[in-house]
Structure formats: structure tokens, C-alpha cells
C-alpha positions as a Python dict, from the first residue, in 0.01 Angstrom:
ca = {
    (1, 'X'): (0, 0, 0),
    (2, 'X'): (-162, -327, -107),
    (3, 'X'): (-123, -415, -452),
    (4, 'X'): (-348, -727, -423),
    (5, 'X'): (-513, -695, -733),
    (6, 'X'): (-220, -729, -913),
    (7, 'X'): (-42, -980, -715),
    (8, 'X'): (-344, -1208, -805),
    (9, 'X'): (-317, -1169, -1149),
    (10, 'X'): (20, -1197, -1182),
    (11, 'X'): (75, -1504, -955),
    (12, 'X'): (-223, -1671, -1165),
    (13, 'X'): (-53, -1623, -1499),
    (14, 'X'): (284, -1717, -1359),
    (15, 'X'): (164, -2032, -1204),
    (16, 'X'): (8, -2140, -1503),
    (17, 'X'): (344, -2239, -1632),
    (18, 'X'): (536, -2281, -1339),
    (19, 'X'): (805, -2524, -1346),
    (20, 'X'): (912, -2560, -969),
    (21, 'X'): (1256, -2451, -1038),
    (22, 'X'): (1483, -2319, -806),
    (23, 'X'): (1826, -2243, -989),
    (24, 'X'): (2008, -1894, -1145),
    (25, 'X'): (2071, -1826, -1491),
    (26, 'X'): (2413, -1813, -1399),
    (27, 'X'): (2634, -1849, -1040),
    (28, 'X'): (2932, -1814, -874),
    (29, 'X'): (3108, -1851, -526),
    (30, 'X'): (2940, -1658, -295),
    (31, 'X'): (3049, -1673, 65),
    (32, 'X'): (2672, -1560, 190),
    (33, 'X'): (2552, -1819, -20),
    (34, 'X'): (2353, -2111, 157),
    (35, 'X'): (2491, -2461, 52),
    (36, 'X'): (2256, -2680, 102),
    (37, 'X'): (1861, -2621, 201),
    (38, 'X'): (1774, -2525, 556),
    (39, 'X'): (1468, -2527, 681),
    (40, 'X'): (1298, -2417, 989),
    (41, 'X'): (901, -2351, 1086),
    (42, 'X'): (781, -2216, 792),
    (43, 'X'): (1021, -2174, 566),
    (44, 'X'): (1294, -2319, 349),
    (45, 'X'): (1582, -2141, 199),
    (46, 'X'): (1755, -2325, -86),
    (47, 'X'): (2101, -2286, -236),
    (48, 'X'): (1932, -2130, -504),
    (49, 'X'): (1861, -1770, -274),
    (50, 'X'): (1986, -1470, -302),
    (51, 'X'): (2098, -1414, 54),
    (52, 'X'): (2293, -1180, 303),
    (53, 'X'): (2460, -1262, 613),
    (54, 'X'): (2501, -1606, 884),
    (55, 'X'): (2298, -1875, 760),
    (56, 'X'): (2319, -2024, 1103),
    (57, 'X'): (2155, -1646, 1258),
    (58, 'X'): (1884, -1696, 1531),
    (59, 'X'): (1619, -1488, 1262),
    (60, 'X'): (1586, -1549, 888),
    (61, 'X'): (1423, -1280, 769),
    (62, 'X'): (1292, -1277, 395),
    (63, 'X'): (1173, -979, 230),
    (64, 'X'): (970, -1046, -50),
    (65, 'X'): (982, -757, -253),
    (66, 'X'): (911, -598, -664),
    (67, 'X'): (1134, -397, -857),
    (68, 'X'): (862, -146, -981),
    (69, 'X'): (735, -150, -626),
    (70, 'X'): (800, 226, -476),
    (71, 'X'): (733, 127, -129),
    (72, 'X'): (968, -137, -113),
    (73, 'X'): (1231, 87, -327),
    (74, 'X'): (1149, 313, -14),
    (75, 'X'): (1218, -7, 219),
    (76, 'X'): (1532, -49, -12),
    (77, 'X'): (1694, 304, 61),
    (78, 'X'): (1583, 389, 491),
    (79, 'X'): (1523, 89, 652),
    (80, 'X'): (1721, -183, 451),
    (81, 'X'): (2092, -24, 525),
    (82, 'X'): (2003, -1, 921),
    (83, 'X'): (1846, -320, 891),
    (84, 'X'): (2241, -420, 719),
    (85, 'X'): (2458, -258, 968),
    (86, 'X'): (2238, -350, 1302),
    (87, 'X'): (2133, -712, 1211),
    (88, 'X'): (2290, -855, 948),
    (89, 'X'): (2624, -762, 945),
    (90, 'X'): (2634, -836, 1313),
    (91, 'X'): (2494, -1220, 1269),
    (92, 'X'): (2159, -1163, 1429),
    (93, 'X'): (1983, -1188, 1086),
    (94, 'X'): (2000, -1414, 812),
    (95, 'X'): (1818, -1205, 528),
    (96, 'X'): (1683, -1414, 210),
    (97, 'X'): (1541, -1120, -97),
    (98, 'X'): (1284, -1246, -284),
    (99, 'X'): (1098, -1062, -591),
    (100, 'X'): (692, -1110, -572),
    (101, 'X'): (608, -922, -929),
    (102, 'X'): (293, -713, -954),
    (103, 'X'): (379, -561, -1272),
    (104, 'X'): (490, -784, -1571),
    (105, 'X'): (761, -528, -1556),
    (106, 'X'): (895, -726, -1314),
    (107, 'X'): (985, -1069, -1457),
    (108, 'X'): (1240, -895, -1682),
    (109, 'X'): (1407, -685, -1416),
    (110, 'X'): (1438, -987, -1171),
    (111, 'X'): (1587, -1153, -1506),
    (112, 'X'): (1837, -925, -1576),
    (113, 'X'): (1930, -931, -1207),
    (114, 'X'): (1988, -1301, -1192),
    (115, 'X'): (2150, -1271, -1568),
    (116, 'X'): (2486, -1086, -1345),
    (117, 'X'): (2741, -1275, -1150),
    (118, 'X'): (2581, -1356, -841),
    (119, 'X'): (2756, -1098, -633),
    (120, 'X'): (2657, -847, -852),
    (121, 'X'): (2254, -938, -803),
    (122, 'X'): (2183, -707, -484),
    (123, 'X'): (2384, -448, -657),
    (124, 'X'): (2192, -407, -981),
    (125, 'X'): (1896, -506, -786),
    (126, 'X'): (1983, -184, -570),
    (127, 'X'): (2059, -3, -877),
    (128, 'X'): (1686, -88, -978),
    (129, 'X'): (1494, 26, -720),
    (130, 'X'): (1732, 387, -699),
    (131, 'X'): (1690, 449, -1061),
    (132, 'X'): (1303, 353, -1053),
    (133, 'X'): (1187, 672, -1315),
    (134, 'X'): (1412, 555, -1544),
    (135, 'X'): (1266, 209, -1656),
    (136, 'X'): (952, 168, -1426),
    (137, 'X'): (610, 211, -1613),
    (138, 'X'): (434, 322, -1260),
    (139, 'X'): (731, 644, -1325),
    (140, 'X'): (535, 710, -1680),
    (141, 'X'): (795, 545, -1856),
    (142, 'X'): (677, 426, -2183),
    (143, 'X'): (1022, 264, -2315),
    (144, 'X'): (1062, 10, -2023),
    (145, 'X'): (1271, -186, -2259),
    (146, 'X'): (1534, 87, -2367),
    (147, 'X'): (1543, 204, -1970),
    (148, 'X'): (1671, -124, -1866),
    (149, 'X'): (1863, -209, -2142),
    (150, 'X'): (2065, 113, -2052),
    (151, 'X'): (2103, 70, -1677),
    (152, 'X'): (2245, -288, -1770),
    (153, 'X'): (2468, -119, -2010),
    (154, 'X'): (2565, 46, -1718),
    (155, 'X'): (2694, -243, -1527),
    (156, 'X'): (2870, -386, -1826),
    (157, 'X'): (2582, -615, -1989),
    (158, 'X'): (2661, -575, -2381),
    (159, 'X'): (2282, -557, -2625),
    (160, 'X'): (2335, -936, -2712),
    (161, 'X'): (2353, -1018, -2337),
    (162, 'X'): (2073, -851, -2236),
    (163, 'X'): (1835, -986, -2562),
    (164, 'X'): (1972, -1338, -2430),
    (165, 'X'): (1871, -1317, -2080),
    (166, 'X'): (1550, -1168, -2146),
    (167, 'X'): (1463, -1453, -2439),
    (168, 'X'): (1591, -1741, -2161),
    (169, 'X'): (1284, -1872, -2025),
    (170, 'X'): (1484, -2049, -1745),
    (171, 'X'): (1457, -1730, -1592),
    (172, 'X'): (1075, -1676, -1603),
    (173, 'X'): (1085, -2036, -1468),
    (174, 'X'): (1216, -1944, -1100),
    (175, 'X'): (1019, -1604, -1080),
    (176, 'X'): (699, -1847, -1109),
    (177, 'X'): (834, -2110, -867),
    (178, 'X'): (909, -1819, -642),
    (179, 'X'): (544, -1634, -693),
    (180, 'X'): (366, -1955, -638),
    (181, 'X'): (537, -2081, -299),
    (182, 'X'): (512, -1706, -145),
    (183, 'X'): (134, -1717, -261),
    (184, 'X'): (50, -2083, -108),
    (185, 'X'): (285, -2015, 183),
    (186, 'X'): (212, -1663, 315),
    (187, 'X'): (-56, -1541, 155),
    (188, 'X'): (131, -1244, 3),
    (189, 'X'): (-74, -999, -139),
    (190, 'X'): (177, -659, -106),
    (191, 'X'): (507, -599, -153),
    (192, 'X'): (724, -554, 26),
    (193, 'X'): (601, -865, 256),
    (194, 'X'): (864, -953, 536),
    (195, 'X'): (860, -1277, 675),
    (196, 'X'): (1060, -1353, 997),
    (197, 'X'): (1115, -1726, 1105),
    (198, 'X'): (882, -1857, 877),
    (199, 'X'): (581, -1610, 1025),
    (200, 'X'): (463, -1308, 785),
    (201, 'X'): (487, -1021, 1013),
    (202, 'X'): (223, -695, 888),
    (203, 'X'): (368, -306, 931),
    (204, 'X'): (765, -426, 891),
    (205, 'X'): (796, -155, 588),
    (206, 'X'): (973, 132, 862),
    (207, 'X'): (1263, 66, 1074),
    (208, 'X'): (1120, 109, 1392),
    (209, 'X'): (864, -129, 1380),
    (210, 'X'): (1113, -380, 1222),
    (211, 'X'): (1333, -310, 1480),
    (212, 'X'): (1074, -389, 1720),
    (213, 'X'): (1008, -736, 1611),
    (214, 'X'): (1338, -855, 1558),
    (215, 'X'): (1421, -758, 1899),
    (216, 'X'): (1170, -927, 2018),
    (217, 'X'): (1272, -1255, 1843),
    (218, 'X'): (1618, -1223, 1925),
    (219, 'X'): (1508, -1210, 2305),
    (220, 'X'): (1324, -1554, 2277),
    (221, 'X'): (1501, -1877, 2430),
}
């Protein structure tokens, strides 16, 4: 489902005060973690992704996804743990998450996510996308702040924490850097948007079809 209307506004405001920044609100060791930036046709992944898997994988795939996004909390639960086991966990795929917002919504989720040790991220990033009627506005939720103030409660994130990361503008600063480059790069006007070896590939969103492609990069020389 395209949410290009959004995206555009979204990716406007954000670039507006985009600083180019491409650095957490906090880290720690990481052993999916790329060291240094690698780079390939179309793409660059920095030290400053959240990534699973090889680094040195034949595919890097990058999902570019929201956390209020339904579809891609669909993509999230079906296709994302076969995409895991089959791909990833095997060294075939070198998979790079991104967050595109659409909803301002967004910018504070993806903060709170980066506010957690970094191998914590994809779990409370998870933890978003399962517990979407909780905290998501698109769910009817009216209290967006008290939703995700309790889910981080949840994973150990104390009141003052969660005021601090929210407040820390260093955060809004790498959502925009990230917004902007998937916007100039790709084009991206959905989420989620997978891009495989620096190509964005349309209709990835089910298994099948994402199967399909990959396989069909994996077989190249």
C-alpha cells in the first residue's frame, strides 16, 4: 500500500534540518555490526547500521521500513523470520533495517529504538511492530506517548530515560540523514521498500516473491 503522500511530507520536513549524521544515541559491541563502510553498486552501509548477518554475503538486502507501518509489521512477523533462517543465518544475505517514517509517530519510536543497547534495537524494534494497537495512532490510539512510554518500561527504560531520548535531537538527526539518502537514492515512496544490491526491487513484501529474487541473485556469477 503506497503511503506516498506521506512519505513526501515527511521526508520534506525532515530534510529541512537534516544534519547528514550517521551515528546511534548510544552503542556497543555487536558482532553483526559492520566496521567500517562498504559499499557496492548502489549502496553504502556504514558502521552506523543496524544490521544482521555476513557483511561479506553475496546480497545486501536493506529493508527500509516504519514502525506505524502495518504492512511492513506484516513483513516483520511472515516473511522476515523465513527470510532469517533461509538467508541470513545461512550467509547468503547481509540484511541492513532502515526506518523511512510516514507518520511523525515514527521519529520517536525509531528514537527509543536506537536509545537501547544496540543488541537490543531489533528486539524492541520487533516488539514495536507486534504490539502496533498499543502506541500506533493508525490503531486509534490517542495516547501515543503513554503507549510507548509503557512498552519501553517494558524493556527496562526508567520515565527519565525515555523523556531523555525523546528530548535528544541527535536522534532526530540520523532519522533525517536516513529519510533523505533513501529519498535521493531510491525513490522510496512506501514502506516497506526492499532494496537488494543497491537495486529497489517492487512486490518483495511476501516471501515467495522475495524468495524469488534472491535466488535469482544468488545464482549470478
Amino acid at each position: 500500500m503506497s503511503r506516498k503522500s506521506w512519505i513526501v511530507i515527511v521526508v520534506v520536513l525532515l530534510a529541512a534540518v537534516a544534519g547528514g549524521a550517521w551515528y546511534f544515541l548510544k552503542d556497543s559491541d555487536d558482532a553483526a555490526a559492520v566496521t567500517t563502510a562498504q559499499s557496492g553498486p548502489g549502496y553504502t552501509i556504514t558502521p552506523r547500521d543496524m544490521t544482521i548477518g555476513d557483511p561479506k554475503a553475496k546480497v545486501v538486502l536493506i529493508e527500509y521500513a516504519a514502525p506505524v507501518c502495518p504492512h511492513c509489521a506484516h513483513f516483520n512477523e511472515t516473511t522476515f523470520p523465513l527470510l532469517k533462517k533461509n538467508y541470513i543465518d545461512t550467509g547468503k544475505v547481509f540484511y541492513v533495517f532502515r526506518v523511512l517514517p510516514i507518520l511523525p509517530e515514527d521519529g520517536p519510536a525509531e528514537k527509543l529504538a536506537r536509545c537501547q543497547p544496540r543488541d537490543k534495537y531489533f528486539d524492541f524494534i520487533d516488539m514495536l511492530f507486534r504490539n502496533q494497537s498499543k502506541w500506533d495512532p493508525e490503531f486509534g490510539i490517542t495516547d501515543v506517548r503513554g503507549g510507548l512510554l509503557e512498552l519501553s518500561k517494558s524493556k527496562g527504560m526508567s520515565e527519565d530515560d525515555f523523556n531523555k531520548c525523546i528530548a535528544d535531537t541527535k536522534g532526530d538527526d540520523i532519522i533525517n540523514a536516513v529519510a533523505k539518502d533513501g529519498a535521493d537514492k531510491y525513490g522510496l515512496t512506501s514502506t516497506p521498500s526492499i532494496v537488494i544490491n543497491g537495486t529497489l526491487r517492487a512486490g518483495m513484501a511476501e516471501y515467495p516473491a522475495l524468495q524469488a529474487e534472491l535466488e535469482k541473485e544468488l545464482s549470478k556469477k
